[in-house]
TIMAR-726504 format. One line per field, with one value per residue (C-alpha): residue number from 1; x, y, z. Coordinates in steps of 0.02 Angstrom, whole numbers, plus 32768, in hexadecimal, padded with zeros to 4 digits. Layout:
resi: (NUM; ...)
east: (X; ...)
north: (Y; ...)
up: (Z; ...)
REM end
This chain:
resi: (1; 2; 3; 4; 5; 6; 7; 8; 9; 10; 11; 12; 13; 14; 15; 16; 17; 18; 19; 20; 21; 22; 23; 24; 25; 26; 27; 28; 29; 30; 31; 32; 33; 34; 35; 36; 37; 38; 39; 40; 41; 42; 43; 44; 45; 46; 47; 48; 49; 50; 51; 52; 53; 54; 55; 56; 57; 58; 59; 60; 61; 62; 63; 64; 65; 66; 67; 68; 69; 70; 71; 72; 73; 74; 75; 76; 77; 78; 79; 80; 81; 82; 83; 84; 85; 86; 87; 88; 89; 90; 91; 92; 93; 94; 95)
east: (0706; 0677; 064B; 05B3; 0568; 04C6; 0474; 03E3; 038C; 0334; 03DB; 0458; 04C3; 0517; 04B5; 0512; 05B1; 0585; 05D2; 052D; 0493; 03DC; 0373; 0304; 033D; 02D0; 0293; 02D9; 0386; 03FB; 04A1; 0529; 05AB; 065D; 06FC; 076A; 07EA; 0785; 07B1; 0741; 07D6; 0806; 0763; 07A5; 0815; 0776; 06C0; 061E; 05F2; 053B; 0546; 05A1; 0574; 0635; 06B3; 072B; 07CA; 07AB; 07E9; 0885; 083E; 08CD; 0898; 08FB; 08A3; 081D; 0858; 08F5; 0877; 082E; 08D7; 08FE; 0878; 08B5; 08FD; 09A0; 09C8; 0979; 0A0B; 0A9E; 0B08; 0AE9; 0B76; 0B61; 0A95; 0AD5; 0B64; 0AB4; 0A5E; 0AE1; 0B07; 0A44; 0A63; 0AE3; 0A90)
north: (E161; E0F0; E05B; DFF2; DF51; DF4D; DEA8; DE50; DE38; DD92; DD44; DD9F; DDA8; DE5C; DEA4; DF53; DFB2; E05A; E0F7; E146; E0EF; E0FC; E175; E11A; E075; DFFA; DF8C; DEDF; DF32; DF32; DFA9; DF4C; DFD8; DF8C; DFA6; E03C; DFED; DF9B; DFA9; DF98; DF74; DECB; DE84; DDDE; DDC7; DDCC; DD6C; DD98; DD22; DD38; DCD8; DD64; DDF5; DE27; DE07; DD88; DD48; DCD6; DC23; DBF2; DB87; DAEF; DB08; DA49; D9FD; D9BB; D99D; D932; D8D8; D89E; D87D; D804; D79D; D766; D6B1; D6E4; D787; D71E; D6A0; D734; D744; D7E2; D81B; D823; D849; D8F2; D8FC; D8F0; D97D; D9F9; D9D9; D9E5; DA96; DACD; DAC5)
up: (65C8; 6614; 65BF; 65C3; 6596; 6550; 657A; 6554; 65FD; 65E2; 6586; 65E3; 6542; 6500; 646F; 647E; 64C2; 64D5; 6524; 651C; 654C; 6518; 659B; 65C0; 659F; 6557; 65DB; 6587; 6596; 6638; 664D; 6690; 66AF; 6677; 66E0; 66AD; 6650; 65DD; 6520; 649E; 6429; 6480; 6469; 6408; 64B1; 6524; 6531; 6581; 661C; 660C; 66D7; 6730; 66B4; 667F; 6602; 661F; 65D2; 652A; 6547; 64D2; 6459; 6413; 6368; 633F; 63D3; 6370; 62C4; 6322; 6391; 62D5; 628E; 632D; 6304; 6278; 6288; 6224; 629E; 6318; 6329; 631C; 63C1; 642C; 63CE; 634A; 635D; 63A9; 6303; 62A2; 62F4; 62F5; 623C; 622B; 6291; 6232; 6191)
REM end
């Protein structure tokens, strides 16, 4: 089965995946055809790239990365050895 990606063709960004497309197509739409093994069903696993019109892989996103760069700034946590900062963070992980 052929998929497409219905794109906005001033933004560039997806506002449809479609196996059947409008005849005609509005002209403020563009078809980007996507490669065959596409699957709709991984679509949390993949992102649009508005700059090169295809899907690409979703970046792995650190979900402590933030919160520990907050929790490093404070002077207590601040003065722990490497140590035991990384102790801290995997206990933090851990639950």
């Amino acid at each position: 089965m052929t998929w497409y990606a219905v794109i906005d063709a001033t933004t560039k960004e997806v506002r449809s995946l479609a196996t059947v497309l409008a005849d005609p197509m509005p002209k403020e739409f563009q078809v980007v055809m996507l490669p065959a093994d596409f699957d709709p069903r991984k679509i949390a696993e993949i992102e649009w790239d508005t700059g090169v019109l295809s899907f690409k892989a979703r970046p792995v996103i650190d979900p402590y990365a933030a919160v520990w760069k907050k929790i490093v700034a404070i002077p207590a946590i601040a003065k722990l050895s490497a140590a035991n900062q990384a102790a801290l963070l995997e206990a933090i992980k851990a639950g």
